[in-house]
C-alpha positions in Angstrom: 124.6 83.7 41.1 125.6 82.5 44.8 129.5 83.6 43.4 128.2 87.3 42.9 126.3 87.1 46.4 128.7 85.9 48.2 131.3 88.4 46.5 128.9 91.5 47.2 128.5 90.5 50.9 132.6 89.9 51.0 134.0 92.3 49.3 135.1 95.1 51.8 135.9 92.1 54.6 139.9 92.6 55.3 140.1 88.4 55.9 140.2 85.9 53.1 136.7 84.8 52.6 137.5 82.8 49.6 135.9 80.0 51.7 132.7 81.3 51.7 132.8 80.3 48.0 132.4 76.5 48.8 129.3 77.2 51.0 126.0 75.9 49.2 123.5 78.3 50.1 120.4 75.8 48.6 121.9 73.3 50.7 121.2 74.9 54.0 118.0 76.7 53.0 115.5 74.3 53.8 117.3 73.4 57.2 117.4 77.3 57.9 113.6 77.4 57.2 112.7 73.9 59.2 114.4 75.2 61.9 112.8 78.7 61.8 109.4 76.9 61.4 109.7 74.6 64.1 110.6 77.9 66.3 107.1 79.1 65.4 105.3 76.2 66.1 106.9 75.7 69.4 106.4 79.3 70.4 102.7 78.8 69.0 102.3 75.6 70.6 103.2 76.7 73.7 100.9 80.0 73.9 98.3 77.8 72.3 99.1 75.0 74.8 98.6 77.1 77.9 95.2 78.4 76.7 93.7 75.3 76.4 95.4 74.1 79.9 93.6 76.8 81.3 90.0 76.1 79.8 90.7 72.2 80.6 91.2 73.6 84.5 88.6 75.7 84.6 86.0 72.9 83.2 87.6 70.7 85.8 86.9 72.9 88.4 83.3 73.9 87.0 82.7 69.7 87.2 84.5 69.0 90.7 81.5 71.9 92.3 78.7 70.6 90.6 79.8 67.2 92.3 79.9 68.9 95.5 83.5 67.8 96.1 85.2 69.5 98.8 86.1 73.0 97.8 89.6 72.9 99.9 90.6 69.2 97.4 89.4 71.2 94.2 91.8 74.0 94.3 94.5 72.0 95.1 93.7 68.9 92.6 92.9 71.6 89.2 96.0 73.3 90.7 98.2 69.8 90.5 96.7 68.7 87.2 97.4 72.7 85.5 100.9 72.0 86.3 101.6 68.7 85.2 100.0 69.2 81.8 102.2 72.6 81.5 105.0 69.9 81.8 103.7 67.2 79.4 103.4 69.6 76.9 106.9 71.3 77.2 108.1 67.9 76.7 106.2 67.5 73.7 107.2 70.3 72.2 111.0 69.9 73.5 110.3 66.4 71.4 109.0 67.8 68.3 111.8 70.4 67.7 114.0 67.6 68.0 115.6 67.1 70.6 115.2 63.9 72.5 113.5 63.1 75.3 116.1 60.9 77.2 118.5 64.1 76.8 116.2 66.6 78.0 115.2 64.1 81.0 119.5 63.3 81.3 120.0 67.2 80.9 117.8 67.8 84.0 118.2 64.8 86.1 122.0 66.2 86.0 121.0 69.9 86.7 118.9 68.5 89.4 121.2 69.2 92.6 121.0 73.0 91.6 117.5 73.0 90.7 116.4 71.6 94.2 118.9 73.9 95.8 117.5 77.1 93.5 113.8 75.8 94.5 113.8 74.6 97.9 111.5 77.3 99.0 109.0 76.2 96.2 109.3 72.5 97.2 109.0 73.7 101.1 105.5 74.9 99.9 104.5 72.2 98.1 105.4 70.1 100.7 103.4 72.7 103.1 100.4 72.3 100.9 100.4 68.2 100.8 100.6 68.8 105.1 97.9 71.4 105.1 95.3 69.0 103.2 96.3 66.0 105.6 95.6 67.5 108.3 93.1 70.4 107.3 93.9 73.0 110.4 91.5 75.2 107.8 89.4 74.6 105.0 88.0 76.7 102.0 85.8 79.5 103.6 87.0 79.4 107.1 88.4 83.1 108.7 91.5 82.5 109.9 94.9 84.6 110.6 97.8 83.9 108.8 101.3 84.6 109.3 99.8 88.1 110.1 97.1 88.4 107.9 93.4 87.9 108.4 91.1 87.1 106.0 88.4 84.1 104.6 90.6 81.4 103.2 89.4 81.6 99.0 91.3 79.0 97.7 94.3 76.0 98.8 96.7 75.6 95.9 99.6 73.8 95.2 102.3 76.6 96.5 99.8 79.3 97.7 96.7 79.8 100.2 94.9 82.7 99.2 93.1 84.6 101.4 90.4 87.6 100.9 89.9 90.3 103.4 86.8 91.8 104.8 87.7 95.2 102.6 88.1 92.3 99.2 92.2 92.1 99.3 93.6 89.2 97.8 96.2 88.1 100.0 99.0 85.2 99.0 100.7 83.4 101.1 103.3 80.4 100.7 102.1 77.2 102.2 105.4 76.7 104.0 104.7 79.6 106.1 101.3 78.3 106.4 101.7 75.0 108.1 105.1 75.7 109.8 104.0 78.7 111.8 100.5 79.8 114.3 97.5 80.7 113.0 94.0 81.6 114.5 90.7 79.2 112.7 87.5 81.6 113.8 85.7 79.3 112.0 86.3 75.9 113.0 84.4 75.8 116.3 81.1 77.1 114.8 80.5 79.7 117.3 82.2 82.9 118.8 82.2 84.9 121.6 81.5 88.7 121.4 83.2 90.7 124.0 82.2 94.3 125.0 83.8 96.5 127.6 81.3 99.0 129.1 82.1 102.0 131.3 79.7 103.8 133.0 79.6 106.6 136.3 80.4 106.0 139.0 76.8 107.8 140.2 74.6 105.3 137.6 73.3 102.4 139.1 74.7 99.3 138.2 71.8 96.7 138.2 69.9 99.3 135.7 72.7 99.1 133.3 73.1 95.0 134.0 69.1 95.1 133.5 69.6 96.8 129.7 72.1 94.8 128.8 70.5 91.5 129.9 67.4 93.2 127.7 69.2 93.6 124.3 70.9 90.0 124.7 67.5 88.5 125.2 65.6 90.2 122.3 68.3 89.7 119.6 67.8 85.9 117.8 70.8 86.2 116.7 72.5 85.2 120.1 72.7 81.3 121.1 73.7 79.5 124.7 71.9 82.8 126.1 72.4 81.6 129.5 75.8 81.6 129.5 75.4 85.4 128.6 77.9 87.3 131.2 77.2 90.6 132.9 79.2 91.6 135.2 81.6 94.4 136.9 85.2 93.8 135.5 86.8 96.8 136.5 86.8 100.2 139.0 88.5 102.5 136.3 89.8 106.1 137.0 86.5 107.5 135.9 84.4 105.1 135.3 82.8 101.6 136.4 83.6 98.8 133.4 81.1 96.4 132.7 82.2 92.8 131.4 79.4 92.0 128.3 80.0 88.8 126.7 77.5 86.7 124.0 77.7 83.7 122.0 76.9 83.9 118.5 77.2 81.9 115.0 80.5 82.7 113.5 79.1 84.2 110.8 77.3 86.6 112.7 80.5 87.9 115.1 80.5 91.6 112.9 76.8 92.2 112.7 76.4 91.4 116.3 78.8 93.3 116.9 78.9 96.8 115.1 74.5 96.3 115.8 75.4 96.1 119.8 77.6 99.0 120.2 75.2 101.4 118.6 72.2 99.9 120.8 73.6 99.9 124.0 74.3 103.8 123.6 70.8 104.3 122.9 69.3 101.9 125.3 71.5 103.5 127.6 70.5 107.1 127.0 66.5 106.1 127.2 67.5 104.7 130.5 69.3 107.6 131.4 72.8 106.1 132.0 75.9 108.0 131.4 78.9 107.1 129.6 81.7 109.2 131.6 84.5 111.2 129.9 88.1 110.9 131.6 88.2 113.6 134.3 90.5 114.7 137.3 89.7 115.9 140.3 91.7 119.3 140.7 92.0 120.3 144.6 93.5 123.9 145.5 94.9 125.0 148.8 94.9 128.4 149.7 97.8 128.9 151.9 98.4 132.1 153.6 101.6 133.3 155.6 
């Protein structure tokens, strides 16, 4: 039967085959299908694997806040233990199929050079990540500005801070850039100034517009240290006098403060009858006659 098979399959080749003959088809059959079934229970073991690596870092996670640990740690720790049971169970499953461990380990200690050449950015970051939780220039929830970017710091991982932004962008940025370059922490000194720059005629009074200013700082709550409020004349503009307007508020009241300012002082201002002056030029003609 194997004779016919082999003859059918054969027949039209224009090399001797004759060769083919001696091959024992029943012989290799169940190696053929061990080896296809070991395929499928790697593959299966290793979408399988993930899945449950994922569940077992999210129940981590869900633990570590109940605990109360510190939110900047947990992200970084659930990050570190996904990754090193993605490892563990590659080497299982390199193991099961067969092939041995002190290979696979040989294998990669000798591909190691060009590995740590083709991932020195990756170890930059991890590195950058080990020196941002030693020293903690931010932690989880502070605003900071990053390497551009500005956002609430969501999450420290092992490669990765991620940001979100006031408008809810998700922003990613490599921990090497993180700790090796400037950044802004809003956040870390509990409190923020608010600055405003207010121009007003040159034919308004001054101490009434000081007098409405110092009234909104007093009757908001949401303004602390409120005698080192500042009111004062910064600047004689081109058509207008600039007043300097400066409170202290909670950090996480810098916005409200101040998008809730800049619409009351326009209409405290207009009850009060102060202007707000538009750019203007003074045009003088001479009539010259000959």
């Amino acid at each position: 039967m194997q004779d016919q098979i082999i003859d059918s399959i054969t027949q039209d080749l224009p090399i001797d085959t004759s060769f083919l003959s001696s091959i024992n088809l029943a012989e290799y059959l169940p190696v053929i299908i061990g080896g296809f079934t070991k395929l499928l229970i790697f593959i299966a073991g290793l979408y399988f694997g993930f899945q449950a690596i994922i569940k077992i870092t999210n129940i981590l996670k869900t633990l570590l806040n109940k605990q109360k640990f510190d939110k900047t740690l947990t992200g970084f720790l659930t990050s570190i233990v996904a990754n090193i049971l993605k490892v563990l169970l590659v080497l299982s499953l390199v193991t099961y199929i067969g092939i041995p461990t002190t290979s696979f380990v040989a294998i990669l200690g000798a591909a190691g050079l060009a590995i740590g050449m083709a991932l020195s950015g990756t170890l930059q970051n991890f590195a950058g990540g080990a020196m941002l939780l030693a020293f903690r220039p931010f932690k989880v929830g502070d605003y900071v500005e990053l390497s551009g970017y500005s956002g609430t710091v969501a999450e420290i991982q092992i490669f990765n801070t991620i940001l979100t932004t006031p408008d809810n962008k998700k922003i990613i940025i490599p921990n090497a850039e993180c700790s090796s370059s400037s950044m802004v922490n809003f956040s870390a000194l509990g409190k923020r100034r608010v600055d405003f720059t207010v121009g007003i005629g040159y034919d308004d009074s001054i101490d009434t517009a000081k007098e409405v200013l110092q009234k909104i700082a007093d009757s908001d709550s949401r303004i602390i240290n409120k005698k080192e409020t500042l009111i004062a004349v910064s600047e004689l503009g081109a058509s207008s006098v600039d007043l300097a307007f400066r409170v202290w508020v909670q950090g996480d009241d810098y916005w409200d403060v101040k998008f809730d300012f800049t619409e009351t002082i326009k209409k405290e201002f207009d009850k009060a009858g102060v202007s707000f002056p538009f750019p203007q030029q003074d045009i003088h003609l001479y009539n010259k006659t000959t």
